[in-house]
C-alpha positions as CSV (number, residue, x, y, z in Angstrom):
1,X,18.8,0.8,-3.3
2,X,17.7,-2.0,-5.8
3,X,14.2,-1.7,-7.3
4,X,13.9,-5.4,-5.8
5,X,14.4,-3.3,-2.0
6,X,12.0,-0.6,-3.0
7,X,9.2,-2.0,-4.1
8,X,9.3,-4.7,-1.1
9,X,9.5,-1.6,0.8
10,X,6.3,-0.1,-1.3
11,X,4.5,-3.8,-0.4
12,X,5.4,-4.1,3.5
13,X,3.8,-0.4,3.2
14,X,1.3,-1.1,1.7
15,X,0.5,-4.6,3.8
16,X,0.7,-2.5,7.2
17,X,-1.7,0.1,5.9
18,X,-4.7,-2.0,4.9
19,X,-3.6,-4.4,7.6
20,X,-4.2,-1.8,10.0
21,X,-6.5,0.2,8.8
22,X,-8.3,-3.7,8.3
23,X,-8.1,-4.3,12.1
24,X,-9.3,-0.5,13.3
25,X,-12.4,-1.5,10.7
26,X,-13.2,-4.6,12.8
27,X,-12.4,-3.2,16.0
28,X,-15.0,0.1,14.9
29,X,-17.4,-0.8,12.8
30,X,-17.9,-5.0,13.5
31,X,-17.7,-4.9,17.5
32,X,-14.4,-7.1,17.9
33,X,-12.3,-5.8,21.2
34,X,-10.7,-2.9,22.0
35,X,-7.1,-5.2,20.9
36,X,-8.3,-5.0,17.5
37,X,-8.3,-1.3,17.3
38,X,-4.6,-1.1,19.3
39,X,-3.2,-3.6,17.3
40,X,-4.4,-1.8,13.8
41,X,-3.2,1.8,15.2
42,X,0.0,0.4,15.9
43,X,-0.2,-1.7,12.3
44,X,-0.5,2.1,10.8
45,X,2.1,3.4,12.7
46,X,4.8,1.2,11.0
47,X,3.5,2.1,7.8
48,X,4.2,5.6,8.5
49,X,7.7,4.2,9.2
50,X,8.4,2.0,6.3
51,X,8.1,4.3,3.3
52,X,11.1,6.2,5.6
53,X,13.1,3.8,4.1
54,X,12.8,4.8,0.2
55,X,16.1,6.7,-1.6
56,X,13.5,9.2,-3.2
57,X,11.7,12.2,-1.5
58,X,8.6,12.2,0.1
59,X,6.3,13.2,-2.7
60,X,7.5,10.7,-5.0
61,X,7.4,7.9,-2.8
62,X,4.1,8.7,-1.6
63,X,2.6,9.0,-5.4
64,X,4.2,6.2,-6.0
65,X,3.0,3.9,-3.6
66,X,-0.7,5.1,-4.7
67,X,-0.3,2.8,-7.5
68,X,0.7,0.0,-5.1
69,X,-2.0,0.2,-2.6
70,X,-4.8,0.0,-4.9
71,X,-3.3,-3.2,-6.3
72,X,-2.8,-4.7,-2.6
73,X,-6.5,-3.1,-2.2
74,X,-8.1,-5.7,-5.1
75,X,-6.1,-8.1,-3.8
76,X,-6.9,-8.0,-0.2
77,X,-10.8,-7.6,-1.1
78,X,-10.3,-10.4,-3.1
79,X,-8.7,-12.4,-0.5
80,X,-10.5,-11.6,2.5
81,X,-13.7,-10.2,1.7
82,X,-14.2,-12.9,-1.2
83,X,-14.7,-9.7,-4.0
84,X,-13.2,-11.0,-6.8
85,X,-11.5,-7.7,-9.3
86,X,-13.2,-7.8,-12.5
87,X,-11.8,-6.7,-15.9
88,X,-11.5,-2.8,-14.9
89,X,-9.9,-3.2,-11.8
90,X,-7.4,-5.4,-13.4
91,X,-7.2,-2.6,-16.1
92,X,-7.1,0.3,-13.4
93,X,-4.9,-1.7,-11.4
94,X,-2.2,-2.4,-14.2
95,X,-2.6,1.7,-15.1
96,X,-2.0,2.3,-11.7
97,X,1.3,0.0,-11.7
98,X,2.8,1.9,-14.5
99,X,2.1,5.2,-13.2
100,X,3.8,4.1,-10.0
101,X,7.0,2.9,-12.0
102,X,7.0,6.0,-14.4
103,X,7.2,8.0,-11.3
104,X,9.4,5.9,-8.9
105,X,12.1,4.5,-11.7
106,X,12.1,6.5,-14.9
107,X,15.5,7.6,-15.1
108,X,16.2,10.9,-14.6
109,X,18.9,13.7,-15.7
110,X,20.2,16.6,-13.0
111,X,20.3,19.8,-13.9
């Protein structure tokens, strides 16, 4: 799999799970209707689907994708809820984005 494949993968993931999580939060805690709440449970359900998808084992990918989801986190704060990152989140954000290609792409030697 290309790193292109992968880390769309890691966003579509990513996407589903604040996505989701995003509708059960309106659906819960902000009173919209019961749709809300099936839509984001079903939103979540793909992203337990997508990350399926990655060549590496489940560990990895799933301490890999941390690194995504805070970034798609910021962004989706910043897009929806109008809370712009400041200097530190783009710092822990960028952190985050190497560890998540350290772990995911580093080349590795078998033993």
């Amino acid at each position: 799999m290309s790193i292109f494949s992968s880390v769309g993968l890691f966003v579509l993931a990513g996407l589903c799970e604040i996505g989701g999580g995003y509708f059960v939060w309106l659906w819960f805690r902000e009173g919209r209707p019961l749709a809300y709440g099936i839509a984001g449970a079903a939103i979540l359900i793909l992203y337990g689907i997508i990350p399926t998808f990655q060549q590496a084992h489940f560990g990895r990918v799933y301490a890999a994708y941390g690194g995504m989801f805070i970034v798609l986190s910021l962004i989706w704060g910043w897009a929806l809820d109008g809370v712009r990152p400041d200097r530190f989140d783009i710092i822990g954000g960028a952190i985050s984005l190497v560890g998540m290609v350290v772990i995911m792409y580093a080349p590795r030697t078998t033993v």
